[in-house]
C-alpha positions in Angstrom: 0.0 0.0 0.0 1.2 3.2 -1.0 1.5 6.2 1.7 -1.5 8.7 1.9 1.0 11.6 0.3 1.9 9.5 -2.6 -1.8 8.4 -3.6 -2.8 12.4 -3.6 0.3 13.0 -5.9 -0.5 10.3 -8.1 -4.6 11.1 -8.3 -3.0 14.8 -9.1 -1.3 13.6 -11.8 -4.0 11.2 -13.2 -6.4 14.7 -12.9 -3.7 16.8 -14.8 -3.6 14.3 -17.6 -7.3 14.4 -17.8 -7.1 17.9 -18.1 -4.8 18.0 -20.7 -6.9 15.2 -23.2 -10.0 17.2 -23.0 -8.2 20.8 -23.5 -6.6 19.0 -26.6 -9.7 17.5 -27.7 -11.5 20.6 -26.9 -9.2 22.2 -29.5 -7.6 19.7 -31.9 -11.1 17.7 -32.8 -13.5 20.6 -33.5 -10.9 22.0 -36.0 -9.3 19.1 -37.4 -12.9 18.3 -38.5 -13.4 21.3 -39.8 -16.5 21.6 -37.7 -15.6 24.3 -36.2 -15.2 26.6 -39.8 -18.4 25.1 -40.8 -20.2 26.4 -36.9 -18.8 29.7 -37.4 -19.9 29.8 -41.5 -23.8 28.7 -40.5 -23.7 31.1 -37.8 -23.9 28.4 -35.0 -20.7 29.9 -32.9 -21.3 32.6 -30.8 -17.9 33.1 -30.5 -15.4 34.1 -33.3 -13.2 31.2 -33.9 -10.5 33.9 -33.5 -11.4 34.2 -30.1 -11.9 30.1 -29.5 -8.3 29.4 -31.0 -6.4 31.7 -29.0 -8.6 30.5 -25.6 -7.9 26.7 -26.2 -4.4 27.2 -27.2 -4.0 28.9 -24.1 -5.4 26.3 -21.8 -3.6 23.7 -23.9 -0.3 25.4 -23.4 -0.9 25.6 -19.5 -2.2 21.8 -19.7 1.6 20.7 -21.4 3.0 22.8 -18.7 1.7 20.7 -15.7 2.1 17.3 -17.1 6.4 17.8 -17.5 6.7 18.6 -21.0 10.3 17.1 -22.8 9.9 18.5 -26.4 11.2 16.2 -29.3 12.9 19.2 -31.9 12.4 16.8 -34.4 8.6 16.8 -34.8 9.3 20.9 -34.5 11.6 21.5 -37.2 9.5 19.6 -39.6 6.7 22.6 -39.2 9.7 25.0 -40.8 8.0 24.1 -44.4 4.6 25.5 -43.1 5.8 28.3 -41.5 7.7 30.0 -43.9 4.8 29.9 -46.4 3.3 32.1 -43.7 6.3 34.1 -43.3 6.5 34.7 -46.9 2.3 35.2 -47.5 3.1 38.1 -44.1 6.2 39.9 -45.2 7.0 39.6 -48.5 3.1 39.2 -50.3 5.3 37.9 -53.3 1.6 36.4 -54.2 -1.7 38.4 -53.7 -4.3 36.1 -52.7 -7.9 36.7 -53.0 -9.9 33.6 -52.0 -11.4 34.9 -49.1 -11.8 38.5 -50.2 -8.4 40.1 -49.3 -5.0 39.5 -49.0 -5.2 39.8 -45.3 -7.8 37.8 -44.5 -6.2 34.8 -46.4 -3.1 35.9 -44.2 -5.0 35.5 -40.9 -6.4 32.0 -41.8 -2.5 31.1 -42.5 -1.7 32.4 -39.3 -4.5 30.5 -37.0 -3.6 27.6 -39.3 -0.4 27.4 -38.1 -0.7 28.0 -34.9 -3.0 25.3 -34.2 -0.4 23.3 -36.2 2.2 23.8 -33.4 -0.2 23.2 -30.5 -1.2 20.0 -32.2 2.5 19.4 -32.0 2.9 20.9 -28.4 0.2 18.9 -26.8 3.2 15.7 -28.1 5.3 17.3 -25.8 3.9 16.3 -22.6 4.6 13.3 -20.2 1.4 11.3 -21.1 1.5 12.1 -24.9 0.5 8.4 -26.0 -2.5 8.9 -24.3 -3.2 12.2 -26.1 -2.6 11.0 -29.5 -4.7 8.0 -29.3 -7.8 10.1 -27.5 -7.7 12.9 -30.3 -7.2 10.1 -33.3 -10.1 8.3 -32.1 -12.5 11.4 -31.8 -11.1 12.5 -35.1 -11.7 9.7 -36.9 -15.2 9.3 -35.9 -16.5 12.6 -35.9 -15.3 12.7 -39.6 -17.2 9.4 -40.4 -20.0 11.3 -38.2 -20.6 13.8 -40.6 -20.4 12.1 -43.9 -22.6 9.3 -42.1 -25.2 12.3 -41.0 -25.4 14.0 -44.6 -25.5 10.7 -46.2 -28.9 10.0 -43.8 -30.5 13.3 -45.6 -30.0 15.6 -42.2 -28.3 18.1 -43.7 -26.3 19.1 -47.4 -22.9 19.8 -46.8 -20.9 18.6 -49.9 -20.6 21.0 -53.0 -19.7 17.9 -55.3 -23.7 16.2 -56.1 -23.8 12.7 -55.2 -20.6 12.4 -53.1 -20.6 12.6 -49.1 -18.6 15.4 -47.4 -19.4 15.8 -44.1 -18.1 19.3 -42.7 -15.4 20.3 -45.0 -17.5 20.1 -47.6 -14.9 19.0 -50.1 -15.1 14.9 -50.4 -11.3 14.6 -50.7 -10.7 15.7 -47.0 -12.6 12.9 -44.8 -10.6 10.1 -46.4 -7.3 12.5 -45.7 -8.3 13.1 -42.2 -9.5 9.3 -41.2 -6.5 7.4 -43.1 -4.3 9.8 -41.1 -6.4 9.4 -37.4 -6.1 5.1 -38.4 -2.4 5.7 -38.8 -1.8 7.0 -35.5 -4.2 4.6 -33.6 -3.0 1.4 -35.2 0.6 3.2 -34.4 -0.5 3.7 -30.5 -3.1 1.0 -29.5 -1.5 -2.6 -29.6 -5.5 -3.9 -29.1 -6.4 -5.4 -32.5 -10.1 -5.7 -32.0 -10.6 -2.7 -30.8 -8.6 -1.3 -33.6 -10.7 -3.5 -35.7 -14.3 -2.1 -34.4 -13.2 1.0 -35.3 -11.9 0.2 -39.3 -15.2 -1.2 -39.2 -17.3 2.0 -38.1 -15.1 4.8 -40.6 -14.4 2.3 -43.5 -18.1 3.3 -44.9 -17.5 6.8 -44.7 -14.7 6.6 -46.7 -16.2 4.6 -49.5 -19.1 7.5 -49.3 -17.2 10.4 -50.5 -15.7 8.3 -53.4 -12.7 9.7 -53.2 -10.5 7.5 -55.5 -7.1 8.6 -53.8 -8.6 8.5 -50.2 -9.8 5.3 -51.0 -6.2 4.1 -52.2 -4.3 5.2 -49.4 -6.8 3.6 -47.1 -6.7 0.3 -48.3 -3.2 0.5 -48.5 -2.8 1.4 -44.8 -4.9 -1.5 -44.0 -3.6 -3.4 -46.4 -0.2 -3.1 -44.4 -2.0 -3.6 -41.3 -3.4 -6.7 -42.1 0.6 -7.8 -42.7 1.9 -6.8 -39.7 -0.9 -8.4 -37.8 -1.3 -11.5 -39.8 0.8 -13.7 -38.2 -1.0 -13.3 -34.4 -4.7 -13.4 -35.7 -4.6 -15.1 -38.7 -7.8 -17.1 -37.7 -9.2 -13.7 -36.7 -8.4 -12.1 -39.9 -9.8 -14.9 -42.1 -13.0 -14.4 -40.1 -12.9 -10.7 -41.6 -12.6 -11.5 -44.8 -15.5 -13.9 -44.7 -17.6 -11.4 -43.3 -16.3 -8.5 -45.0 -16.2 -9.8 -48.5 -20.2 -9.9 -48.5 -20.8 -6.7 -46.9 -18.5 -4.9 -49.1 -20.6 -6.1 -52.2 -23.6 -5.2 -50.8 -22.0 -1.4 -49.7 -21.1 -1.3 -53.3 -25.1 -1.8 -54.8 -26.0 0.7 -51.9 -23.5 3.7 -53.5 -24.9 2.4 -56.9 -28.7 3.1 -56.2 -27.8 6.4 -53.9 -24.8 8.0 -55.1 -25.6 7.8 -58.7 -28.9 9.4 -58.5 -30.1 13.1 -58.6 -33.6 13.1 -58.5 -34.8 10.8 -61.4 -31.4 12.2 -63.3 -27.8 10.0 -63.4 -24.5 11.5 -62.0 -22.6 10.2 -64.9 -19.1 11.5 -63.2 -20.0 9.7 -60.4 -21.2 6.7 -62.1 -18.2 6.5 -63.9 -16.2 6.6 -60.9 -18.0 4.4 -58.9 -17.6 1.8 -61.6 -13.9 2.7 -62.2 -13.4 1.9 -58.4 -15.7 -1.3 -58.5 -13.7 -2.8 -61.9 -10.4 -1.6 -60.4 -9.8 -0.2 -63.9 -7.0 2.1 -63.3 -6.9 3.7 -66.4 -10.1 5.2 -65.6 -9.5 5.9 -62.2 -6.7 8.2 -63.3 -7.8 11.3 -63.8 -6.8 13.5 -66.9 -7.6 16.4 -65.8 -5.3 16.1 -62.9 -2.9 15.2 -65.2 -2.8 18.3 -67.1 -3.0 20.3 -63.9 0.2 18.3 -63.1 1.8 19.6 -66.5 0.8 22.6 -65.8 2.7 23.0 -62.6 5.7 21.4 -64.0 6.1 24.4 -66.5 5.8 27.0 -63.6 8.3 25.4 -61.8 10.4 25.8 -64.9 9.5 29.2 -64.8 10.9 30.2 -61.2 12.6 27.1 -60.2 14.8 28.9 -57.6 12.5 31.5 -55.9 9.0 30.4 -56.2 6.1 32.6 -57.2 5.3 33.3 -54.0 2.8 31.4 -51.5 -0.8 30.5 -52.6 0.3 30.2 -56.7 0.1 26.7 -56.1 -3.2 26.3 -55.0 -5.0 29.4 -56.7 -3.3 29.7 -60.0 -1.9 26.5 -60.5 -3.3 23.4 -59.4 -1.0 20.6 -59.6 -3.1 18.5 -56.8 1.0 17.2 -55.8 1.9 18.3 -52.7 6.1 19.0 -53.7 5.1 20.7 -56.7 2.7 23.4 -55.1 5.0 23.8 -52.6 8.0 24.6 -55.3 5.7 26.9 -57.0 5.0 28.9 -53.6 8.5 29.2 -51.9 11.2 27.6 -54.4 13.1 24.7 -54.1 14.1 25.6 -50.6 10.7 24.0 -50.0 10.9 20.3 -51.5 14.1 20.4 -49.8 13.0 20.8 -46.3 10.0 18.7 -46.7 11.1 15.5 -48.4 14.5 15.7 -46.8 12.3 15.9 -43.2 10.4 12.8 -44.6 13.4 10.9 -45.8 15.0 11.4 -42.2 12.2 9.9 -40.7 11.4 7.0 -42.5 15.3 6.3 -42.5 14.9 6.4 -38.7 11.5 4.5 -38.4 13.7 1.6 -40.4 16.6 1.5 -38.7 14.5 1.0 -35.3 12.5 -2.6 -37.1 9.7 -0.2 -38.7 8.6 2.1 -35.6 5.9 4.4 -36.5 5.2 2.6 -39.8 1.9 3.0 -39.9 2.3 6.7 -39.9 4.7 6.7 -42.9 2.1 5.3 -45.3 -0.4 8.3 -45.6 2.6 10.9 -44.9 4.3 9.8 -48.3 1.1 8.6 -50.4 -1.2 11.7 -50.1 2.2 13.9 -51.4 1.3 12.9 -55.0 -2.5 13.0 -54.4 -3.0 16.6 -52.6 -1.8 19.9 -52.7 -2.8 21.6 -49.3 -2.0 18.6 -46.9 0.5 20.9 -45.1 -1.8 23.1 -44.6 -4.0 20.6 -42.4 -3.3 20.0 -38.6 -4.0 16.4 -38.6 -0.8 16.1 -41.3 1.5 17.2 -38.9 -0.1 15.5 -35.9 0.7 12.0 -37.3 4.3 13.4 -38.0 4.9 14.7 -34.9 3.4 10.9 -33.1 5.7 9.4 -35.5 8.8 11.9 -34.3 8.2 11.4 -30.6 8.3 7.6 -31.4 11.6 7.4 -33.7 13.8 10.2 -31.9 14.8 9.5 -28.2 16.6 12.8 -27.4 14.1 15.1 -25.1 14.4 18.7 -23.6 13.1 18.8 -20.7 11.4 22.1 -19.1 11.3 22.0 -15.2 10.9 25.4 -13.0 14.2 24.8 -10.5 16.7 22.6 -10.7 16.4 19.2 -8.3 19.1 20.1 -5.4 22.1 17.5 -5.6 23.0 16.6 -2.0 26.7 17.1 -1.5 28.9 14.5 -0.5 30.1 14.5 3.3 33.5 15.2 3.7 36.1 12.3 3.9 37.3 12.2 7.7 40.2 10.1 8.0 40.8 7.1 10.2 42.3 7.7 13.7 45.9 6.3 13.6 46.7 3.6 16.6 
């Protein structure tokens, strides 16, 4: 039995823990969901997300603070390639961008952006950071689902693409980004494969909802490696899935058919065709050529300032290349690619050398680079980088108010002599 003192410390630090998962879920899930933009554009908040941003980030710091913090600089330096796109949208405005009405006001949402970024990586920092991860990767991941699951009921319209699910981003490309990178970081922390398989089995329908052909690549390729590294220690269990699964996925598929095709009494031909792309696995028709002329595209303005850039949001505004290296050379030069795949190279060279630590986490970091051109842009991005960091890098700095007093040796008296 331990002393009265020492269960009051340790109920203090089980209640600072506590703390510090729902500040970071208070923060972290509302905007990683993009609920949070879509509250404030229905007029739901009656707060300015402003205002909400700056609170949480607040109590979030002061949470880390209490529960020893040791920062990995890793899993900070990565959020270099992020920041100087906002340093260079701020000071130099090599690129006026307009999207939202001004210059400034795109400048501001770079801003909040980013600093959510770094507390996403800042709530890593503390003691109990597993913990953290796996609580805000969970929530993630099924409020995402949530939302596609809710509009695809007929509750509300939130996608601006007919016949695909969106949930609260609105665009159906983001809720297989955001769950494929949640799964990573929960099959990464939680060692319980049932559990882990529960959950695959509540988001995997949301995912085929939106009809996201990338999303949906990625995703089976996650579990795809998932299934591999598990194989061995539930093989019965995963032959059980595949039984099960096998008939409800062909039943999922006539379900998308009959809803997601249909418009009133009119066919969505695009997303008949892609639906039936995906079901054939034709890949030539799952490639799409538009995106491969937007990828041309971007390849000639790179040629164009291959050095410099043209200056943060060309690559998403002007130029489209939907790759995530070459909208990054198009905004801030080849300074950019550099920091960002050499950061990615480091890691996965690390993650290899320790038997394939953080794996999980490497698959959607490195296959949504050549599907998307705004993933560093999205918290959840960064998050599964930063679990990956704090897995692969042992060195720690450690914050503590004073210094633990070193007691001083007593001084050496020698023996009487006879």
């Amino acid at each position: 039995m331990m002393p009265a003192y020492m269960q009051a410390a340790a109920k203090n630090r089980e209640r600072m823990v506590k703390l510090l998962i729902l500040a970071a879920l208070a923060l972290l899930v509302p905007t990683m969901t993009k609920y949070l933009s879509w509250a404030d554009d229905v007029g739901a908040l009656p707060f300015k997300p402003r205002d909400y941003t700056l609170l949480t980030m607040a109590a979030v710091g002061v949470m880390v603070l209490l529960n020893k913090p040791s920062i990995c600089p890793p899993a900070f330096l990565m959020l270099l390639v992020p920041l100087l796109r906002v340093l260079d949208a701020t000071f130099l405005q090599r690129f006026t961008i307009t999207a939202l009405g001004s210059h400034s006001i795109v400048v501001m949402s770079l801003i909040s952006n980013f600093l959510v970024t770094f507390t996403t990586v800042l709530c890593l920092s503390a003691q109990p950071w597993r913990r953290v991860a796996l609580w805000v990767g969970v929530c993630v991941a099924l409020l995402s689902a949530g939302g596609v699951y809710y509009e695809w009921l007929g509750f509300r319209a939130f996608t601006r693409i007919p016949g695909r699910m969106a949930g609260f981003p609105s665009d159906p490309n983001d809720p297989p980004i955001m769950i494929c990178l949640m799964m990573s970081v929960v099959f990464t922390l939680n060692p319980r494969f049932w559990w882990n398989v529960v959950l695959v089995a509540l988001v995997s329908p949301a995912i085929a909802l939106t009809l996201s052909r990338s999303g949906m690549a990625v995703y089976f390729c996650l579990l795809l490696c998932y299934i591999v590294g598990n194989l061995r220690q539930h093989f019965m269990g995963m032959l059980l899935i595949v039984v099960v699964s096998i008939p409800l996925a062909i039943g999922g598929v006539a379900v998308l058919a009959q809803t997601s095709t249909k418009v009133g009494l009119m066919t969505n031909k695009d997303t008949a065709d892609r639906l039936k792309a995906i079901y054939e696995l034709d890949f030539e028709r799952i490639k799409s050529p538009e995106r491969s002329k937007d990828l041309q595209d971007g390849w000639e303005a790179v040629g164009k300032e291959p050095l410099w850039g043209h200056g943060t949001g060309a690559g998403t505004s002007v130029w489209k290349p939907h790759n995530q290296v070459v909208s990054l050379w198009i905004d801030i030069g080849i300074i950019g690619p550099l920091l960002f795949i050499g950061g990615m190279l480091l890691l996965t060279l690390r993650c290899f050398t320790l038997r394939l630590r953080g794996f999980y986490c490497l698959v959607p970091l490195w296959l949504f680079i050549p599907c998307s051109q705004i993933i560093i842009e999205s918290p959840h991005y960064w998050f599964a980088a930063a679990v990956c960091c704090n897995l692969v890098y042992a060195g720690r700095f450690r914050l503590v108010l004073h210094a633990p007093t070193t007691p001083q040796p007593s001084p050496h008296t020698p023996l009487p002599q006879p």
